[in-house]
N, C-alpha and C positions, 0 to 999 in steps of 0.2 A: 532559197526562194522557191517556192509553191509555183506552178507554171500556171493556179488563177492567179497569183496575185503579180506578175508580168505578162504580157502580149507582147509577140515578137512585131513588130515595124518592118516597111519595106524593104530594109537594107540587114536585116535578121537579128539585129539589138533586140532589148527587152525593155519595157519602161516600167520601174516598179509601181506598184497601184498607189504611194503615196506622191510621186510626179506626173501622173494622171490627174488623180485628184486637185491637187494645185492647179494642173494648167487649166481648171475647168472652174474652180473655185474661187483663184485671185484676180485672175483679170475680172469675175463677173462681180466681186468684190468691189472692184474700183469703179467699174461702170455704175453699180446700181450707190455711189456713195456720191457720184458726177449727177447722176439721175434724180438723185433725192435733192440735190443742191437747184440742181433746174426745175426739179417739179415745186417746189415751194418757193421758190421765187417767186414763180407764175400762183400759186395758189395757197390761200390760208387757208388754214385747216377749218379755223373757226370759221370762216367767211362759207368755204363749202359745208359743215355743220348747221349752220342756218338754211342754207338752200333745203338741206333733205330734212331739216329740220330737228336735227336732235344738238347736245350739249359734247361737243369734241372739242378735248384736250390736247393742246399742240404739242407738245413731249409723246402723247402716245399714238397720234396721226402721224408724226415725223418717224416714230418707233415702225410701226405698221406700213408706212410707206417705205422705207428703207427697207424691211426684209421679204416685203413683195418685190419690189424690184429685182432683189439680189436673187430670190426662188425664182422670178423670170426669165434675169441673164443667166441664171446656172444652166437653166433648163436647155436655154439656147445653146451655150457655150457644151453641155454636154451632149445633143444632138448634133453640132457640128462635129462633135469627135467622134460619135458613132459613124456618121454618114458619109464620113473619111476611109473607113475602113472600106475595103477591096471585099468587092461580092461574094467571089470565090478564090482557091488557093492559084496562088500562082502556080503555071505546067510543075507537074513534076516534082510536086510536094504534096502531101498528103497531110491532112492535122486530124 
């Protein structure tokens, strides 16, 4: 294993970059599939397609709604994982 594709953790373990990935991926997975279920409940696609006035297709509002959501919570879910990491090295290590 490639020391970019693990980052040691507080306790010196390593998490390989495909259980990064996941923990940043599935939970935003789930939220933005929670998300898409509440955002269209409250709103049809065609009913907001009239407002702005053009001809929307509910399969591909529910399509585009669903992978902004998910590019939102990833986004989130991956800056809470950056902003987790420790400023500088703890005394006495050196990286």
């Amino acid at each position: 294993m490639s020391a970019a594709a693990a980052r040691p953790q507080a306790g010196g373990e390593a998490l390989p970059l495909v259980q990064r990935l996941a923990s940043v991926l599935w939970p935003s997975f789930l939220v933005a599939g929670i998300g898409t279920v509440g955002l269209f409940t409250a709103f049809d696609p065609r009913e907001v397609g009239q407002c702005l006035g053009r001809e929307v297709d509910r399969l591909g509002a529910y399509t585009v709604g669903f992978f902004a959501l998910w590019a939102a919570t990833a986004l989130s879910s991956a800056l809470t994982c950056y902003f987790r990491r420790p400023c500088h090295a703890p005394a006495g290590r050196e990286d």
